[in-house]
PLY file of the C-alpha trace (Angstrom):
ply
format ascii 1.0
element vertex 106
property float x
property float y
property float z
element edge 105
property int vertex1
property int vertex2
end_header
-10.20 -19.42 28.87
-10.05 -15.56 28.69
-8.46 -13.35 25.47
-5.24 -12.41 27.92
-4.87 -16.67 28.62
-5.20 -17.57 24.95
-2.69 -14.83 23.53
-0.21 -15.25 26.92
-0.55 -19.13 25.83
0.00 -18.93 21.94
2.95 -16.28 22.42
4.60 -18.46 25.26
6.43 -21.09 22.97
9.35 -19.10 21.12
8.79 -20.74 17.94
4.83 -19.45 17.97
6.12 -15.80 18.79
8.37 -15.80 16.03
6.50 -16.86 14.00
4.08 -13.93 15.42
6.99 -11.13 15.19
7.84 -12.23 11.14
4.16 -11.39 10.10
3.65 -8.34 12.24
7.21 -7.13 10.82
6.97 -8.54 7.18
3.29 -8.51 6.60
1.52 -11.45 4.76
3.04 -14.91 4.07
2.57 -18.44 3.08
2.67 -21.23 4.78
5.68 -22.13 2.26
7.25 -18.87 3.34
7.15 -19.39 7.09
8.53 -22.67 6.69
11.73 -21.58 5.13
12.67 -19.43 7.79
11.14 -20.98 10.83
13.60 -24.10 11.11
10.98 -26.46 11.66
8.80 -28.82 9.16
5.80 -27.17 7.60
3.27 -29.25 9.72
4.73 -27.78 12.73
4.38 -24.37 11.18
0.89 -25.30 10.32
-0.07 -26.32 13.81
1.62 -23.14 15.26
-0.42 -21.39 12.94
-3.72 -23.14 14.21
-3.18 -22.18 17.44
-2.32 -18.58 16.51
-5.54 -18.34 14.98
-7.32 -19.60 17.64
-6.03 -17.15 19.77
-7.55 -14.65 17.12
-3.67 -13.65 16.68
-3.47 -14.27 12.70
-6.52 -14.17 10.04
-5.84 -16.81 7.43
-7.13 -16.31 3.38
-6.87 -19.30 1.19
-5.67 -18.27 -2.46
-5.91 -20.84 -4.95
-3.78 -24.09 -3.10
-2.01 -21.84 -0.99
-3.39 -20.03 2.79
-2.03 -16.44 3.48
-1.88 -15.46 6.84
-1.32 -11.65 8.51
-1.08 -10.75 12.07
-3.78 -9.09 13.89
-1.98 -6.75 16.08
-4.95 -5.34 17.20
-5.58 -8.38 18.82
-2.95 -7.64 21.50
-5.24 -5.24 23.24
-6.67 -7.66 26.35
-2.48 -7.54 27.02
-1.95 -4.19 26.94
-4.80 -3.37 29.11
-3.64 -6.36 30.87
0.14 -4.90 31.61
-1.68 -1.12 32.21
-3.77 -2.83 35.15
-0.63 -4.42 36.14
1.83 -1.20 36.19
-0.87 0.73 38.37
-1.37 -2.31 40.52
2.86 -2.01 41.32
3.21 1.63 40.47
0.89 2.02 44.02
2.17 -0.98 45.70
5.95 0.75 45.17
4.30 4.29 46.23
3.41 2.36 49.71
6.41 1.01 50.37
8.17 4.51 49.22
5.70 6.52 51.92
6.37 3.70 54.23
10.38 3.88 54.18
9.92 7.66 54.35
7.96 7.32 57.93
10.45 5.17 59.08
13.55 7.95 58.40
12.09 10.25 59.65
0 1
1 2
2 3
3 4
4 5
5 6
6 7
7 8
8 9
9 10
10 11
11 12
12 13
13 14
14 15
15 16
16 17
17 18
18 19
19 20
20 21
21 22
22 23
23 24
24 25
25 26
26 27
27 28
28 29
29 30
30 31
31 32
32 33
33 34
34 35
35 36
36 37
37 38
38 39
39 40
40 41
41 42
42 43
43 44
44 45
45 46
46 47
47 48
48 49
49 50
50 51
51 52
52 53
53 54
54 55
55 56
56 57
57 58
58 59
59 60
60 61
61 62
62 63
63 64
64 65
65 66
66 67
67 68
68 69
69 70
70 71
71 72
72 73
73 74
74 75
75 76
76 77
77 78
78 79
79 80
80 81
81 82
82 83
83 84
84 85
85 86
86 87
87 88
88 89
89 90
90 91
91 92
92 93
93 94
94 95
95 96
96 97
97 98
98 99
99 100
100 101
101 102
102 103
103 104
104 105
């Protein structure tokens, strides 16, 4: 599976991106933490969090009995560069269609 697939997969389940969103906007948590606002049990959290790291979304750090984890926003570049290849792709499909309609005015 490629980077784009993996992050499109882990961000796809509304509970994941949330999840996502509260440590790119609040910084580093606990799995504790998470739990109390994510309306789900903590193994759920924990499994959403295993397959945010997997999609090299989060970096974990164990501290003492408790894990940390922080978003890696820098890991949404394969999506930006993904949505960039898209926009030119339509930007020039619209442009043909645009030149087309023009020659048909006329």
């Amino acid at each position: 599976m490629t980077a784009p697939d993996l992050i499109f997969r882990a961000l796809a389940d509304p509970t994941r991106r949330a999840i996502f969103e509260r440590l790119c906007h609040d910084g580093e948590q606990t799995v504790r933490a998470l739990t109390a606002q994510a309306g789900v049990s903590q193994p759920v959290v924990s499994k959403h969090l295993a397959q945010l790291k997997h999609a090299g979304l989060v970096d974990d750090r164990p501290a003492g009995r408790q894990t940390h984890y922080s978003a890696r926003v820098e890991a949404l570049a394969p999506l930006t560069a993904w949505t960039q290849a898209m926009t030119g792709f339509w930007e020039r499909r619209f442009d043909g269609l645009e030149a087309l309609l023009n020659r048909m005015d006329q």
